[in-house]
C-alpha positions as CSV (number, residue, x, y, z in Angstrom):
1,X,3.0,-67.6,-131.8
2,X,2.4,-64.3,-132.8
3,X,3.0,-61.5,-130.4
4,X,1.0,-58.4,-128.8
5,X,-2.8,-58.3,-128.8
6,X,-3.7,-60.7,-131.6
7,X,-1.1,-63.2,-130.4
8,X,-2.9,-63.1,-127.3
9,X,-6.6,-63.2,-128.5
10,X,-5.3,-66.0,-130.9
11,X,-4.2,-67.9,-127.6
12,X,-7.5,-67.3,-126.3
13,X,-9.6,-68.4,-128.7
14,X,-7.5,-71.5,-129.4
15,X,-7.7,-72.4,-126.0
16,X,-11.5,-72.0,-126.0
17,X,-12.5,-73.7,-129.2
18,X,-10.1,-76.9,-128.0
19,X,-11.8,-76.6,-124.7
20,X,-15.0,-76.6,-126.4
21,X,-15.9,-73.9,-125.1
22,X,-17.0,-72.6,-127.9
23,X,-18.9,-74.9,-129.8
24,X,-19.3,-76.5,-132.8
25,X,-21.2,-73.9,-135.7
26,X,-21.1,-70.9,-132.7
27,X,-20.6,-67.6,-135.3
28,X,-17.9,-65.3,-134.1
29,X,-18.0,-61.3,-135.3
30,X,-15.2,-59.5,-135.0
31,X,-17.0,-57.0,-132.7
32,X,-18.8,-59.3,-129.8
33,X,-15.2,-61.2,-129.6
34,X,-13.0,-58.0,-129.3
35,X,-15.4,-56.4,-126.9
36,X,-15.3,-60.1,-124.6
37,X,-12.1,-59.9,-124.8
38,X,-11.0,-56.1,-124.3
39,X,-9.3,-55.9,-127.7
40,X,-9.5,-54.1,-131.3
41,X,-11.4,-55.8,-133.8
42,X,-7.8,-55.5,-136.2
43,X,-6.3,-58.1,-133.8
44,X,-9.7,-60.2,-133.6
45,X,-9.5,-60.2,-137.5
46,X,-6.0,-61.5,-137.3
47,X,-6.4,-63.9,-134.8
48,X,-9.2,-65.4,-136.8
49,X,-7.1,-65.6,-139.8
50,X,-4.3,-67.5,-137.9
51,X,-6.9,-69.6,-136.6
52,X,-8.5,-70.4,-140.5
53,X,-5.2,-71.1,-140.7
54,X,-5.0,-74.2,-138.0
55,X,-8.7,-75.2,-139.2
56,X,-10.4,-74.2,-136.0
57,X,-12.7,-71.4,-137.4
58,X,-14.6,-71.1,-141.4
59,X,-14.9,-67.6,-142.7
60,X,-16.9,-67.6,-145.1
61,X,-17.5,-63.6,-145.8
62,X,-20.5,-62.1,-145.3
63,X,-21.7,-65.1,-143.6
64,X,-19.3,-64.4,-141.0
65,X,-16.9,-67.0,-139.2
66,X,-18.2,-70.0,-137.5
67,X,-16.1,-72.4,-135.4
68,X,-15.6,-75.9,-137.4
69,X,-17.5,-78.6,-136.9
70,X,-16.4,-81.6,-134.9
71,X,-16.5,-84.9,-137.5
72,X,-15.4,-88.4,-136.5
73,X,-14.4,-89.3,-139.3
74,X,-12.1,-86.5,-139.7
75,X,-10.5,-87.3,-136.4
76,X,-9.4,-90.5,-137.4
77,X,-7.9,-89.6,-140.1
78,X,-6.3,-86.5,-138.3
79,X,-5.2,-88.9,-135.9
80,X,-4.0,-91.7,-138.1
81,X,-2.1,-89.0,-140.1
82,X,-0.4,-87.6,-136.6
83,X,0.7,-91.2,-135.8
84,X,2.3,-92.0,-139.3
85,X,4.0,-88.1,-138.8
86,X,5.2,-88.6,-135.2
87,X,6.7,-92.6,-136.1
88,X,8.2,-91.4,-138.8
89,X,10.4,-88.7,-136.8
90,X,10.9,-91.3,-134.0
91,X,13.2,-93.4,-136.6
92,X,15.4,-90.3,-136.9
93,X,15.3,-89.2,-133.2
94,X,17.2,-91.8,-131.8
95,X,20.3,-91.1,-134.1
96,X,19.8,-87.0,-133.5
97,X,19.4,-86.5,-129.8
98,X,21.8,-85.1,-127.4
99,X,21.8,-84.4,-124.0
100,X,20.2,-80.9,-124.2
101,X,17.2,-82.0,-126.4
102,X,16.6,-85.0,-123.2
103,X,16.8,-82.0,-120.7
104,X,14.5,-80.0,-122.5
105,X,12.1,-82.9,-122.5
106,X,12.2,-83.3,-119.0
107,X,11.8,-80.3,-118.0
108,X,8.7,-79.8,-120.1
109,X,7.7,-83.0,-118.5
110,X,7.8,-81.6,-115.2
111,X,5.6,-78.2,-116.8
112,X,3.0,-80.7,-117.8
113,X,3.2,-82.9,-114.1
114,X,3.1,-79.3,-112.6
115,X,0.1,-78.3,-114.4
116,X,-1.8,-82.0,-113.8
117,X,-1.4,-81.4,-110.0
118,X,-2.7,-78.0,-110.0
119,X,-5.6,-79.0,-112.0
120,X,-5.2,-77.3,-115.2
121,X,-6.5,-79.0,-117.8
122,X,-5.3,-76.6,-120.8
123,X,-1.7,-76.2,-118.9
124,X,-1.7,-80.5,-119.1
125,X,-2.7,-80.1,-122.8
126,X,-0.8,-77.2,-123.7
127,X,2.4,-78.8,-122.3
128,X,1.5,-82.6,-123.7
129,X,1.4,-80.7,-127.4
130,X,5.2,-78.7,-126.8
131,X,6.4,-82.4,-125.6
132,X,5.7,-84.1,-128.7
133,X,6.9,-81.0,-130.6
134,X,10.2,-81.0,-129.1
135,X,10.2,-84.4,-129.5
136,X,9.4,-84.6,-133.1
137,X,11.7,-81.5,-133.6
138,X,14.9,-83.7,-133.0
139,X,13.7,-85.8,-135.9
140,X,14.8,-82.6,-138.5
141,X,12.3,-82.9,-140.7
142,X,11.1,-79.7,-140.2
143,X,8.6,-79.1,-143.2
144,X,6.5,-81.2,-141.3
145,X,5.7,-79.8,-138.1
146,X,3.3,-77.4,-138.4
147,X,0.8,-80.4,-140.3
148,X,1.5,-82.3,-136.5
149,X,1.0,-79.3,-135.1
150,X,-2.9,-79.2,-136.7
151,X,-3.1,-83.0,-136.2
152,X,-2.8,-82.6,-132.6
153,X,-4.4,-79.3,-132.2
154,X,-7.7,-81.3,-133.3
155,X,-7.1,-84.6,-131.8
156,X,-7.3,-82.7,-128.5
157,X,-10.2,-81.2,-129.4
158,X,-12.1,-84.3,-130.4
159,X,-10.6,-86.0,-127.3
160,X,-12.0,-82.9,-125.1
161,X,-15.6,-83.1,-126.6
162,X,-16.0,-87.3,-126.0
163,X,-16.9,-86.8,-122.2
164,X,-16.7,-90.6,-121.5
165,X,-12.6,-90.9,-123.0
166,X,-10.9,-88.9,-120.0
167,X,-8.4,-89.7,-118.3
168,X,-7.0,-87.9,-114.8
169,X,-4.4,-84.9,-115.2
170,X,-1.6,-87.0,-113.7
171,X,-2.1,-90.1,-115.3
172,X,-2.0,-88.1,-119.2
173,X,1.4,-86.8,-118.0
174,X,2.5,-90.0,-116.6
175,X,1.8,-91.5,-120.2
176,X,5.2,-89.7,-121.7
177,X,7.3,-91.5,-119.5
178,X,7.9,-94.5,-120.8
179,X,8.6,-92.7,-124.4
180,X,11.4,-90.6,-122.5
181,X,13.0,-93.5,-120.8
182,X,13.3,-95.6,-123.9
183,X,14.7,-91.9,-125.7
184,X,17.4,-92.2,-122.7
185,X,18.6,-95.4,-123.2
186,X,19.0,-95.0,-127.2
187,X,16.6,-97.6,-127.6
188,X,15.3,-97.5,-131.1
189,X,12.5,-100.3,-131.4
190,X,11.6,-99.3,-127.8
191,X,10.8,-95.6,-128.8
192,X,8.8,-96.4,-131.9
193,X,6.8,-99.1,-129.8
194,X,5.9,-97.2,-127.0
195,X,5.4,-93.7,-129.3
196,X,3.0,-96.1,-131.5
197,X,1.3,-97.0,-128.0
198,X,0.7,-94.1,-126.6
199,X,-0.9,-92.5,-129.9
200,X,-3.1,-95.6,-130.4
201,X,-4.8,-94.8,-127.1
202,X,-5.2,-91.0,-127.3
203,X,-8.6,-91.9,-128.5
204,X,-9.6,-95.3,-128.5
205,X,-11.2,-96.0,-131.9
206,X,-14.6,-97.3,-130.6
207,X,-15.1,-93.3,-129.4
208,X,-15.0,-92.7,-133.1
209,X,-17.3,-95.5,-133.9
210,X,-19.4,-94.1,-131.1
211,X,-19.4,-90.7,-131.9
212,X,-20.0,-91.6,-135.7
213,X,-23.2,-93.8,-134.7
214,X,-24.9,-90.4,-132.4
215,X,-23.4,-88.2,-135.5
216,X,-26.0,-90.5,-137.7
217,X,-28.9,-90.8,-135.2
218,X,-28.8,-87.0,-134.8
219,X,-29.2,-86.5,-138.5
220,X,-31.9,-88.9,-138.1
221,X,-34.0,-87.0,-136.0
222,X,-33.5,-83.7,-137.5
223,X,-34.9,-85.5,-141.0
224,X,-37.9,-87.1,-138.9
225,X,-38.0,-83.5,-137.0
């Protein structure tokens, strides 16, 4: 992450557009955001960039820069193409890892179980995305990271938005555990099975189907409208 202001407007605005707490179309100016934030517009212009960059915001000129819209269909495949990424790694993990790459697993597993029972949502999220980082870092294929990197960035977000798909703080960090355990004991099949588990049900794919049928009902009423 970049450093100084716009590395920490950047982290700002990420954390608010995955939050959703900036919505879906909301236009962003380089002047209302750096005087809500306390910041120059030259690092608000840079963070935006990085943030075009991830997929998170459209600039579209004069227009100005809107944050992205929230698509099921994209999601899925988003999500699809994060699974076929992270399995992928997870046949080369298992030859790769040493001791320190374990530690540093566990202790960003404690991070994440810290944050879960201090209720932060964003810490829990923040700490779930550097897990499967480090875990997908072992792996060496390095070309590839920053495309998981964006496929998980917006499968948190879609996850986030669907209201009725949440799961308690504790129980999301819990979920790695079984992934570590099978990582300890070397155990190949184990890893890609429950790695392929737990990204199956970051979103179960009847929210998609769900999302996709109020997507077409909204666009409905808006014609009718």
């Amino acid at each position: 992450m970049a450093e100084g202001p716009a590395g920490r407007v950047l982290a700002e605005l990420r954390r608010r557009i995955v939050m959703n707490e900036m919505t879906p179309g909301r236009v962003l100016t380089e002047l209302a955001v750096a005087a809500a934030l306390g910041c120059s517009q030259a690092a608000v212009r840079e963070a935006l960039l990085r943030l075009e960059g991830e997929g998170l915001v459209l600039r579209a000129g004069r227009q100005g820069t809107t944050v992205t819209d929230l698509d099921a269909d994209t999601a899925a495949e988003m999500l699809d193409l994060r699974r076929r990424i992270e399995l992928r790694g997870a046949r080369r993990v298992v030859r790769r890892v040493v001791a320190g790459d374990i530690a540093a697993l566990e202790e960003i597993q404690r991070a994440m179980e810290a944050a879960a029972a201090r209720g932060d949502d964003w810490g829990v999220l923040e700490a779930d995305m550097e897990w499967h980082a480090a875990l997908f870092r072992v792996s060496g294929l390095h070309a590839m990271a920053p495309i998981l990197a964006r496929c998980m960035l917006h499968t948190h977000r879609f996850r986030l938005w669907a209201p009725w798909h949440r799961r308690p703080l504790a129980a999301t960090a819990a979920r790695h555990l079984p992934i570590l355990a099978a990582l300890r004991a070397q155990d190949a099949p184990g890893l890609a099975r429950e790695l392929g588990g737990h990204l199956d049900t970051i979103v179960e794919r009847r929210v998609f189907a769900g999302v996709a049928r109020r997507a077409a009902a909204d666009e409905i009423r808006r014609n009718v409208a």
